[in-house]
C-alpha positions in Angstrom: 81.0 -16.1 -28.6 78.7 -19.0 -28.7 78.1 -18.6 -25.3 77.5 -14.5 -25.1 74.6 -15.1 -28.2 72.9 -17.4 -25.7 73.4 -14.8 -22.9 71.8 -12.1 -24.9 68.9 -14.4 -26.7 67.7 -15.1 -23.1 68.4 -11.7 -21.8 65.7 -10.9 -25.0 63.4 -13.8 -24.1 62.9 -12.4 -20.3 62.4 -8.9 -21.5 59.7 -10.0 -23.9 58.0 -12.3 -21.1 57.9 -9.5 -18.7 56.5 -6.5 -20.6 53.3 -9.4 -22.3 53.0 -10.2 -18.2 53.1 -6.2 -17.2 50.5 -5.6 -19.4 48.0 -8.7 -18.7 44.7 -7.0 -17.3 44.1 -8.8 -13.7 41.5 -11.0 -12.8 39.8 -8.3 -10.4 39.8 -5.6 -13.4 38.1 -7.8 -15.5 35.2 -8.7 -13.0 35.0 -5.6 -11.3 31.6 -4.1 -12.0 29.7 -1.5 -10.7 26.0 -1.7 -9.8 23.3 0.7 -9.4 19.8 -0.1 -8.1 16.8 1.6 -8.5 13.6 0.5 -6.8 10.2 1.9 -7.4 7.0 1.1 -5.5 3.6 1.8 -7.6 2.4 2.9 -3.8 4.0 3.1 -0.5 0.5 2.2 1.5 -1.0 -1.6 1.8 -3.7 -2.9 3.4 -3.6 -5.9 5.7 -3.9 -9.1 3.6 -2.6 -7.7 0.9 0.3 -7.8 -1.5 2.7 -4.6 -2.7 4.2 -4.2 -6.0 8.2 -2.6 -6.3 9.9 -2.4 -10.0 13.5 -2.9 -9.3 15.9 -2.2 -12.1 19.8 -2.8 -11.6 22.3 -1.7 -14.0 25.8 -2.3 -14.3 29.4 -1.5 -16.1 31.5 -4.2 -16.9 31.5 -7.3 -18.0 28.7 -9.6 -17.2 27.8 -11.4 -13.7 24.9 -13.3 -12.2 23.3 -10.9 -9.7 21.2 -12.0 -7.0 18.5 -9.9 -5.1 17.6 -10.2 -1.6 14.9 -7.9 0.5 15.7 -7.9 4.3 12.1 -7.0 6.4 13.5 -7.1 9.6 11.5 -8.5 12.5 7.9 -7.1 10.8 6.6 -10.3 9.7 6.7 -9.6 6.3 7.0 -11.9 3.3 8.7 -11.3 -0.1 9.3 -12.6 -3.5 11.7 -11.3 -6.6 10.4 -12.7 -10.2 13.4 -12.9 -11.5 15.4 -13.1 -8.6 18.7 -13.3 -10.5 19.7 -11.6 -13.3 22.8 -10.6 -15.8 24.1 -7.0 -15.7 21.3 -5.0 -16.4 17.9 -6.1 -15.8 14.7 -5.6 -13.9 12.8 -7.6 -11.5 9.5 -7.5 -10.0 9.6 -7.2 -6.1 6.3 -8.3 -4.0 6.2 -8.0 -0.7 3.3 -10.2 1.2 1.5 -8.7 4.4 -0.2 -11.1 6.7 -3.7 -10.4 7.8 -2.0 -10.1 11.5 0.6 -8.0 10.4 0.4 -5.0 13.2 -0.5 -1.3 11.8 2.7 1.1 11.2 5.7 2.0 9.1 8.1 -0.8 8.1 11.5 -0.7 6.3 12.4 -2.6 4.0 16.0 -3.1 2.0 16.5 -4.1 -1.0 20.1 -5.8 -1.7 21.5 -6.9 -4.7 24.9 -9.2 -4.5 27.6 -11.3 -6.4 29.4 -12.9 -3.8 29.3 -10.0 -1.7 27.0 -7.1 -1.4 27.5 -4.0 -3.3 25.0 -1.7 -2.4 21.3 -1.6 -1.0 18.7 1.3 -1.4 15.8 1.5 2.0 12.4 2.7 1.4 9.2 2.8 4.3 6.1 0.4 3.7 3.1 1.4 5.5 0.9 -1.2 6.4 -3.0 0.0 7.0 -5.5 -1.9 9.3 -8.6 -3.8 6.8 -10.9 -2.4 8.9 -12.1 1.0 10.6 -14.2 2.1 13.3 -16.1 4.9 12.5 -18.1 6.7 14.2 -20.0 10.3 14.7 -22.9 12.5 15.1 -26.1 11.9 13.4 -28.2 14.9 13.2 -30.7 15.3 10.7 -33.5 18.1 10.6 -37.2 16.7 10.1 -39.6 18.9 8.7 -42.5 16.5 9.8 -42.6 16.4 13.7 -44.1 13.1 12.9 -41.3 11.7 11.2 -38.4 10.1 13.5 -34.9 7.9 12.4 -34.9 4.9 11.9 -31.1 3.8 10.8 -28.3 5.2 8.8 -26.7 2.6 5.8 -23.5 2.7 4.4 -22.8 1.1 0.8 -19.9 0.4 -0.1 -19.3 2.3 -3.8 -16.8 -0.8 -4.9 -18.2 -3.8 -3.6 -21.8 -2.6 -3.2 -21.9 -4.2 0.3 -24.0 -2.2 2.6 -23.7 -2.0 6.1 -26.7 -0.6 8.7 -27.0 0.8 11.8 -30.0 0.3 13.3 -31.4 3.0 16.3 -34.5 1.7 18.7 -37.4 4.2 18.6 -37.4 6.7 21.5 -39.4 9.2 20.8 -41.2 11.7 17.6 -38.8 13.6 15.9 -35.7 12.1 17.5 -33.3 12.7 15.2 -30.2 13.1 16.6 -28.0 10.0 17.4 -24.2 9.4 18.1 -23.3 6.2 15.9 -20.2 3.4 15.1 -20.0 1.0 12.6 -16.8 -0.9 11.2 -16.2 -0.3 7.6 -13.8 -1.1 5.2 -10.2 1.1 4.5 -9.6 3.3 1.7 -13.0 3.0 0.5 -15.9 5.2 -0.7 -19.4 5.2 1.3 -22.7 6.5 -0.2 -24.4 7.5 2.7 -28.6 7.2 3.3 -30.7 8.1 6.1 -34.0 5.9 6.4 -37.1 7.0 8.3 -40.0 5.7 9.7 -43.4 6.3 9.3 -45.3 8.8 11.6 -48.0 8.4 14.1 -51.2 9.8 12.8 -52.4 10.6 10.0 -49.1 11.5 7.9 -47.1 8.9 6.6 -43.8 10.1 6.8 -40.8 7.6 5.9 -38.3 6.3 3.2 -34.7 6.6 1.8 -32.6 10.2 1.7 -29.4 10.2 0.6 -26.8 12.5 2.3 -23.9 12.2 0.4 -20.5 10.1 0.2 -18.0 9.2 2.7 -14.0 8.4 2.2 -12.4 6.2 5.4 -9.1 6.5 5.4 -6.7 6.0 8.7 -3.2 6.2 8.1 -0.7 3.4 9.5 -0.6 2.9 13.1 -5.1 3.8 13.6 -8.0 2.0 13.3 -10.2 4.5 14.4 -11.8 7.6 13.1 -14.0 9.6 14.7 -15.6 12.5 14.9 -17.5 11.8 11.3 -20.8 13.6 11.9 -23.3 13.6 9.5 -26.1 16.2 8.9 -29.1 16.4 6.8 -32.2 18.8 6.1 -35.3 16.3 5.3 -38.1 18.3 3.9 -41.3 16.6 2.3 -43.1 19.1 0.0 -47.0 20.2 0.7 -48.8 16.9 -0.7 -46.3 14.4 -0.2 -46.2 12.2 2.6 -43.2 10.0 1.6 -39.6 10.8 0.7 -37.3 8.1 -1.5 
């Protein structure tokens, strides 16, 4: 008898054991998560020397782990920096990626990659990276009233840093004013454009400023030229003037 109630207590014991074992969540269940990543760039174009800006937000469900980004720029030569570059569930980080001034002109791609212990999913996205400078150049025709009058140069001020940049034509004759020009300028940025004239031979003194109007220089990734920018202008002095500013 004795015997058959220790049977049966351990019989009861076991069963008790088992179901409290059964039951136990596992180790994997409890640190699964699963991640999602979002990555936004304020732009997608950067200049050469420059930096580029990405907001990269990663949530996730379950409980919480250290996760650690990484951004994989191929062979392009690009540099990058996550601030933070480790976070807890859901959080955001600030992703900048640094472009050498010798960084070549084109499309790059970058990946970002966020991981605990393994990684878990990546999102791609195309950087272009624009050459500093441009070569411009064109057709400068401008119409002289004054047969007296003849060009003189053609200036280009910058409309953000106020830098002006001038090119200069050697006299040739009266009332040449038509000249082919090139000048290097600066990407993605606005030029106020003014003809300047000398004075005439004779008796009329004809000569100053006159402003055309505005150019925009933009060449996309993989140019650093733009041509064909003519410029044209009608320069008329009214009866009893002999200057224009």
């Amino acid at each position: 008898m004795t015997i058959a109630v220790i049977v049966i207590a351990l019989l009861v014991i076991s069963s008790i054991a088992w179901i409290i074992f059964y039951y136990q969540p596992s180790v994997e269940k409890q640190t699964s998560t699963s991640l999602n990543l979002r990555v936004s760039f304020n732009q997608t174009n950067v200049i050469q020397g420059n930096n580029l800006q990405a907001e990269v937000n990663v949530t996730s469900k379950g409980n919480l782990e250290n996760v650690t980004l990484s951004c994989d720029t191929g062979d392009s030569g690009l540099g990058f920096s996550f601030e933070p570059a480790t976070g807890a569930s859901n959080f955001m980080s600030v992703l900048t990626v640094h472009v050498p001034d010798s960084t070549p002109t084109g499309n790059y791609s970058l990946t970002v990659t966020p991981s605990r212990g393994e990684a878990v999913e990546n999102a791609s996205c195309i950087v272009s990276v624009l050459s500093a400078n441009v070569e411009v150049s064109g057709r400068l025709e401008v119409y002289l009233v004054y047969p007296d009058g003849y060009l003189d140069s053609v200036q280009f001020q910058d409309a953000q840093t106020k830098a002006i940049y001038t090119v200069t034509f050697p006299f040739v004759s009266i009332d040449n004013s038509a000249r082919d020009y090139s000048i290097t300028l600066q990407n993605e940025h606005t030029y106020n454009v003014t003809v300047n004239f000398n004075q005439g031979i004779g008796n009329i003194e004809f000569g100053g400023n006159y402003y055309v109007g505005s150019l925009y220089v933009y060449a996309p990734a993989g140019n650093s030229t733009i041509s064909g920018q003519n410029i044209n202008a009608y320069v008329y002095a009214p009866p009893g003037n002999s200057t224009i500013s």
